[in-house]
C-alpha positions as CSV (number, residue, x, y, z in Angstrom):
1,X,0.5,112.4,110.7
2,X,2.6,111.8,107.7
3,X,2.6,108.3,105.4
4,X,4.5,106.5,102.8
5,X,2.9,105.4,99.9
6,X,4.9,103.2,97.5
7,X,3.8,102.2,94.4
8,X,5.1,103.2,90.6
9,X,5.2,106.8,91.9
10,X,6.3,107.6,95.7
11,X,4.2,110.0,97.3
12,X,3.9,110.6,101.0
13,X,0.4,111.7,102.3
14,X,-0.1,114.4,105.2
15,X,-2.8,114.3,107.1
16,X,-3.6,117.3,109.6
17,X,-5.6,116.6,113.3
18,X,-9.0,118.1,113.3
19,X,-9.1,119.8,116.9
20,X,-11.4,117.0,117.6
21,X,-9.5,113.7,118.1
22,X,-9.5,112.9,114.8
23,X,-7.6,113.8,111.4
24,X,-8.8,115.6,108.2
25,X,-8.6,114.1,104.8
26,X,-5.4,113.6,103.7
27,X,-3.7,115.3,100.9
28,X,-0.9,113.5,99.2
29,X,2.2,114.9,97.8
30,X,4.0,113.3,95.0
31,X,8.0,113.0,94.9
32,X,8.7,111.0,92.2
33,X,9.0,107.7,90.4
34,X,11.0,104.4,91.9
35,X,11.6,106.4,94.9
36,X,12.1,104.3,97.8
37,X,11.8,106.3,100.9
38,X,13.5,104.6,104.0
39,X,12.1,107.3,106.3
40,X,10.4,110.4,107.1
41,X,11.6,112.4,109.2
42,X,9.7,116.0,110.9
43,X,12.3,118.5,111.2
44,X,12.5,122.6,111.2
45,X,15.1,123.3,108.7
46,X,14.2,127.3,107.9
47,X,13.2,129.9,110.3
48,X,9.8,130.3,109.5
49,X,8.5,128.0,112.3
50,X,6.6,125.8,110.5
51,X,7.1,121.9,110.5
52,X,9.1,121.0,107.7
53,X,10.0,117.2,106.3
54,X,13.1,115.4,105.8
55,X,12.5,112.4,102.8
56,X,15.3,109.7,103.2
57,X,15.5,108.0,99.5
58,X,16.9,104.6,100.7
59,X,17.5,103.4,96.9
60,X,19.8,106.1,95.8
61,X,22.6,108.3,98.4
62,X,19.8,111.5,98.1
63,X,18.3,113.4,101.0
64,X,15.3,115.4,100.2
65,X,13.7,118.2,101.7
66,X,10.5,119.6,101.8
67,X,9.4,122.8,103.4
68,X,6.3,123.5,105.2
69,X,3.8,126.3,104.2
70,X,2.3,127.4,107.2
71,X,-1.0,125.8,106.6
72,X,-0.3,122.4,106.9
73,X,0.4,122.1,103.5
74,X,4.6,121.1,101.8
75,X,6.0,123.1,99.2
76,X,6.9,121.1,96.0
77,X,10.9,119.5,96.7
78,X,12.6,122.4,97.6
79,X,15.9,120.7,97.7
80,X,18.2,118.0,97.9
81,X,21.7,116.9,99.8
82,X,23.7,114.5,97.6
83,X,25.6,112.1,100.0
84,X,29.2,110.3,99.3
85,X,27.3,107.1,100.0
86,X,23.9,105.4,101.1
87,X,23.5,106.4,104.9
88,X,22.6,104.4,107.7
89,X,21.2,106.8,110.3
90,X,19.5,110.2,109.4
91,X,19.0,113.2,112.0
92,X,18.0,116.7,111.8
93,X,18.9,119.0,114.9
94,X,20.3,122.9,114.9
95,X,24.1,122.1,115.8
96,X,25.1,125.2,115.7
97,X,22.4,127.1,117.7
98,X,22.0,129.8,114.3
99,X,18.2,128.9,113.5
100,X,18.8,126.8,110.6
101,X,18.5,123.3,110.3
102,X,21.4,121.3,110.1
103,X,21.4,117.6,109.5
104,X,23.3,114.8,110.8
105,X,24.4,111.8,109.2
106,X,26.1,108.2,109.8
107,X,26.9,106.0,107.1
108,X,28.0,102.6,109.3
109,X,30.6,101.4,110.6
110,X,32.7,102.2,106.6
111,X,32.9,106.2,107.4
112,X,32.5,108.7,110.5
113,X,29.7,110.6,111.4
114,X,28.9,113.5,109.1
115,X,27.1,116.8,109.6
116,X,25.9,119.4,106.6
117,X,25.4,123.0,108.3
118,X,22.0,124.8,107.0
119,X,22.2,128.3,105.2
């Protein structure tokens, strides 16, 4: 289960199922001051298999990305898309069938449908 937490400085908190119906403490991951995050979004961008997260900044046209370690634990910001403009609709998916995550993205009614091919 994965969280927003807005404040001064954005952070999003993970927090992992204990095998017993209920969830482990959760650890919290910081990503920055005045973010505004519209979404998160669960996604598997790399080929490693393990869940990865999509951060949607809703205040700036920035998609950020944050890969997962294997142990339920994210890797600091590994990277970040720089859009033409704000979008309205985010979605990650493997377009291409290669094993890397590719993300889809609308941006309203002002511009088409746009899709950035992973590496």
């Amino acid at each position: 289960m994965a969280s927003l937490d807005q404040g001064q400085f954005s952070s999003i908190s993970v927090a992992l199922a204990d095998g017993g119906g209920s969830f482990r403490p959760p650890q919290q991951y910081a990503i920055g001051p005045s973010i505004k995050l519209n979404r998160i979004v669960p996604a598997r961008l790399d080929q490693d298999g393990f869940p990865d997260v999509v951060l949607w900044d809703r205040s700036s046209p920035r998609v950020r990305f944050l890969l997962g370690g294997g142990d339920g634990s994210l890797r600091a910001q590994d990277f970040e898309l720089v859009l033409p403009q704000n979008p309205s609709s985010l979605r990650p998916s493997d377009l291409n069938g290669d094993n890397h995550g590719d993300v889809v993205v609308a941006f309203g009614s002002s511009r088409p449908i746009q899709a950035f091919l992973g590496q």
